[in-house]
C-alpha positions as CSV (number, residue, x, y, z in Angstrom):
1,X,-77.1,48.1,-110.9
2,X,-75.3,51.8,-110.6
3,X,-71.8,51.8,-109.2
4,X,-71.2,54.3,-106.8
5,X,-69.7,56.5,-109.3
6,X,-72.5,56.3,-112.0
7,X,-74.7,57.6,-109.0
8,X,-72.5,60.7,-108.0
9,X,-72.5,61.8,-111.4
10,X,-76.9,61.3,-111.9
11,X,-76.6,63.3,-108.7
12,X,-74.0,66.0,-110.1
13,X,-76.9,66.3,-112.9
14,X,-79.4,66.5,-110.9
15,X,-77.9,69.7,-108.9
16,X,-77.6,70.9,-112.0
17,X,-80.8,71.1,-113.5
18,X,-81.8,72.2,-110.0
19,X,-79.6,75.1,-109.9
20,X,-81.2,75.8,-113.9
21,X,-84.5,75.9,-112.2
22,X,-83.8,78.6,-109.7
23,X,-81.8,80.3,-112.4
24,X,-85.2,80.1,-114.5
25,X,-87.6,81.6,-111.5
26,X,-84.9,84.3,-111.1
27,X,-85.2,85.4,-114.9
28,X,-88.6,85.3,-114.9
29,X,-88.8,87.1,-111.7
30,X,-86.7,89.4,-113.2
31,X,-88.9,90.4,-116.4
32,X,-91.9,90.9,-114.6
33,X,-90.3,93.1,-112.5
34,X,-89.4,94.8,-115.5
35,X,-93.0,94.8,-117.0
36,X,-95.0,96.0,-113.9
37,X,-92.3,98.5,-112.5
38,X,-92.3,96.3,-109.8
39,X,-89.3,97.3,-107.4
40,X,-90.3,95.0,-104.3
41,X,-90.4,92.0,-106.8
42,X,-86.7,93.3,-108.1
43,X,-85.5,93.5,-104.3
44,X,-86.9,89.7,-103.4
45,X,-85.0,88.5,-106.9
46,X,-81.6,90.3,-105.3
47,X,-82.1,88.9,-101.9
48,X,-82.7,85.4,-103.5
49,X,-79.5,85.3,-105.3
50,X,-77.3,84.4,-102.4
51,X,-79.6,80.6,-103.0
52,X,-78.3,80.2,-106.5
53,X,-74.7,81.0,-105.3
54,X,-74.6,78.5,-102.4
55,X,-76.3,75.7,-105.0
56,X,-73.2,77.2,-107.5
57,X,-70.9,76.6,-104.8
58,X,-72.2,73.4,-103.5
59,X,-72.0,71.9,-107.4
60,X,-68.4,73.2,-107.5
61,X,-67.4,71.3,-104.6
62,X,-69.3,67.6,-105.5
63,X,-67.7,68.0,-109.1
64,X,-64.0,68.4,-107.3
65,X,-64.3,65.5,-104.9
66,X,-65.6,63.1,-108.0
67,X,-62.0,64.1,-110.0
68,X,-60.1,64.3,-106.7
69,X,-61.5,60.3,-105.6
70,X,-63.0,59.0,-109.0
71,X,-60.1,60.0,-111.7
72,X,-62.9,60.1,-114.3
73,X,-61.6,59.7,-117.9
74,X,-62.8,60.6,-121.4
75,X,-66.4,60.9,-121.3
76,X,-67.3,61.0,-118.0
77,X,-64.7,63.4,-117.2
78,X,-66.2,65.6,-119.9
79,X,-69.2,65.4,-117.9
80,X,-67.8,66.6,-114.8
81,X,-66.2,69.9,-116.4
82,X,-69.1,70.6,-118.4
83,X,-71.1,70.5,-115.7
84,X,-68.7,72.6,-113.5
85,X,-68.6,75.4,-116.5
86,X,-72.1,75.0,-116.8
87,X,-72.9,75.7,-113.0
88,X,-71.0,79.1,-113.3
89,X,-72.8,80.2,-116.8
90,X,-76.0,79.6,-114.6
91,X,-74.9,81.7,-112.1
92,X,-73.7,84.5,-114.6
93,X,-77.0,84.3,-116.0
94,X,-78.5,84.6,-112.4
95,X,-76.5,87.8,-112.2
96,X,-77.6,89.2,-115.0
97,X,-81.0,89.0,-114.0
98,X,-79.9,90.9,-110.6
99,X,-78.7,93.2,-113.0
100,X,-82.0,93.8,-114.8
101,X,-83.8,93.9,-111.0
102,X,-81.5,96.8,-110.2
103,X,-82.2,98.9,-113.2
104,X,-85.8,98.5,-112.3
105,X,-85.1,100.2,-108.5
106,X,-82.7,102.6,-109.6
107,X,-85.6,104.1,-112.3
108,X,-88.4,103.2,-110.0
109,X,-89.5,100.8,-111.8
110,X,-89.3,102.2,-115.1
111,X,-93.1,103.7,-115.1
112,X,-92.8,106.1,-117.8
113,X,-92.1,103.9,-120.6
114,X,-90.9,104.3,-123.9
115,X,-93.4,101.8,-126.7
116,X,-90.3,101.3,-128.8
117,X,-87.7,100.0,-126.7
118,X,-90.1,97.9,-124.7
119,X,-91.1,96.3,-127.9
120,X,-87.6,95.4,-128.5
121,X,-87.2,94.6,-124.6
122,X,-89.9,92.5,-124.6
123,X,-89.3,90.4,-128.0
124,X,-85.4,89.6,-126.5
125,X,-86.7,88.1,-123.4
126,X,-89.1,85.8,-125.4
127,X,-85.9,84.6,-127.0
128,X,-83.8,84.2,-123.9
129,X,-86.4,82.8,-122.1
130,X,-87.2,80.3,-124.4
131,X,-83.3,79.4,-124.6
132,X,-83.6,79.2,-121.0
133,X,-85.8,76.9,-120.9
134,X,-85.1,74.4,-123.3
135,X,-81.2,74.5,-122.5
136,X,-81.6,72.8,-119.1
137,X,-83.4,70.0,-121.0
138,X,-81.1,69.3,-123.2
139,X,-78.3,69.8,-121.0
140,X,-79.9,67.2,-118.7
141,X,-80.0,64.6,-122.0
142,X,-77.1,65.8,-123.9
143,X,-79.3,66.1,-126.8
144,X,-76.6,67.4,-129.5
145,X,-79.5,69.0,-132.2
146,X,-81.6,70.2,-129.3
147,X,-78.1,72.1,-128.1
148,X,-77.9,73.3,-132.0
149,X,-81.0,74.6,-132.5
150,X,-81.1,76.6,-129.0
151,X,-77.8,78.8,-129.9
152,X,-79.1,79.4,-133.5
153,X,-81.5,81.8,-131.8
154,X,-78.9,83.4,-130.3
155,X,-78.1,85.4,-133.4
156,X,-82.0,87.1,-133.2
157,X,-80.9,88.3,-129.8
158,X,-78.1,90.0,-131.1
159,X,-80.1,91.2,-133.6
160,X,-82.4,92.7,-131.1
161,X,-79.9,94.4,-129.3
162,X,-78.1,96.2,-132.9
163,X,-81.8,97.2,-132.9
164,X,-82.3,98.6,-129.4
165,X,-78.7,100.6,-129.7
166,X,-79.8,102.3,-132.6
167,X,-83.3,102.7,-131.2
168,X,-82.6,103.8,-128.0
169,X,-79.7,106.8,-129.5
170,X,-82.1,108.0,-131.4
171,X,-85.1,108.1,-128.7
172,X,-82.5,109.7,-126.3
173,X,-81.3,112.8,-129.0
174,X,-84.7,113.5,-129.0
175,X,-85.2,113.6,-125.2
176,X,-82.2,114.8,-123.8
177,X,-83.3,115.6,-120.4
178,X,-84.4,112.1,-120.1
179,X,-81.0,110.0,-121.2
180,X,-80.5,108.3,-118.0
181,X,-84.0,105.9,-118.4
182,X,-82.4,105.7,-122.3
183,X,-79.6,104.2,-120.5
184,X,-80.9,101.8,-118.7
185,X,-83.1,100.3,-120.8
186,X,-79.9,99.3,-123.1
187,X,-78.5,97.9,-119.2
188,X,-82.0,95.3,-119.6
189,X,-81.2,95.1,-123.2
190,X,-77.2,94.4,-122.9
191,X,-78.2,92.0,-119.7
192,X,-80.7,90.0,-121.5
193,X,-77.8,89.7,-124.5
194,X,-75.6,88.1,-122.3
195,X,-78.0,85.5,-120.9
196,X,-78.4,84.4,-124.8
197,X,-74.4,84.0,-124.5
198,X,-74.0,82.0,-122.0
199,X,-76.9,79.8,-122.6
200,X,-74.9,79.2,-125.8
201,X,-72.0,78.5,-123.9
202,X,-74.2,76.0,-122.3
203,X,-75.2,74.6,-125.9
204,X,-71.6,73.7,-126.2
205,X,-70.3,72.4,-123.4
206,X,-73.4,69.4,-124.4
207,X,-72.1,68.9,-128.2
208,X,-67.9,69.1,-125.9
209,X,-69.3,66.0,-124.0
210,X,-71.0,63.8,-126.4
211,X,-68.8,64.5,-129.5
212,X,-65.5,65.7,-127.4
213,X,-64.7,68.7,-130.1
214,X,-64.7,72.2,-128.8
215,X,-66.6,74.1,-131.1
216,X,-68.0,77.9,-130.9
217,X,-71.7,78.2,-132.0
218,X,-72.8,81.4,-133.6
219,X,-69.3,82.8,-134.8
């Protein structure tokens, strides 16, 4: 039979993968407003936000009343900070795809594109989103090789983007009455790179509460 305790922290979790969720649906909200220069989509993702803050907030608060009344120790207490780092990486990643939606408005939705750098666009956001998706599993289990695996794709993103700089200079030499949509689709690009960071950042706050080592992944 749970204790008390045992239940606040399956419940902690539980917010957590909740918040991931939203965090997910924001993201992918986020790309398609990208891909069909879809600015009413971009201003619903924005006005959604404020939910993934008051979930971040709400997480923050249930993880300070467990040390404040519980004084957890070792691993549970590892459990309780990851999961408070955790629920702010979330929400930066949330931001980020706010971020991407208000690219989209400020270009209008981005309807003259450019083949390259969506290519390049669109194979970072396969990455990320796949991260994305598999982190809040593994989070949710504290599956160690799952949490390995996820960040080693981490290092394609940043391939990506060393890919998209040099593309998108070169696209905006040659159109130089055009640099500001140049600019922001290295915003999308530089947005989407971050996500990748703090889903790995994610990755090892799991291998922090099952081995208790603070490691960096992808250095």
């Amino acid at each position: 039979m749970r204790t008390l305790f045992e239940e606040e922290l399956v419940d902690l979790s539980n917010d957590i993968t909740r918040l991931g969720n939203a965090v997910v649906e924001s993201f992918h909200k986020a790309i398609k407003s990208f891909k069909d220069a879809d600015e009413e989509l971009g201003r619903e993702l924005i006005s959604d936000d404020l939910r993934i803050n008051y979930l971040t907030n709400e997480i923050e608060q249930k993880a300070y009343k467990i040390v404040a009344l519980q004084q957890p120790v070792s691993h549970d207490l590892r459990r309780v900070f990851a999961a408070l780092i955790s629920s702010n990486d979330f929400e930066r990643i949330a931001d980020h795809s706010v971020s991407i939606a208000r690219a989209v408005i400020r270009t209008e939705g981005i309807e003259n594109r450019v083949d390259i750098l969506d290519e390049i666009i669109f194979t970072m956001q396969n990455f990320v989103g796949e991260m994305l998706v598999e982190v809040i599993e593994a989070r949710a289990n504290y599956d160690v090789e799952a949490a390995n695996r996820i960040a080693a794709k981490d290092k394609e993103v940043d391939a990506q983007l060393k890919r998209l700089y040099h593309e998108a200079a070169k696209w905006m030499q040659e159109n130089k009455e055009d640099v500001a949509r140049g600019i922001q689709y290295v915003g999308i690009g530089t947005s989407l790179e971050r996500i990748g960071d703090y889903v790995t950042n994610i990755c090892e706050r799991i291998i922090y509460v099952e081995t208790g080592s603070i490691i960096e992944l992808n250095n």
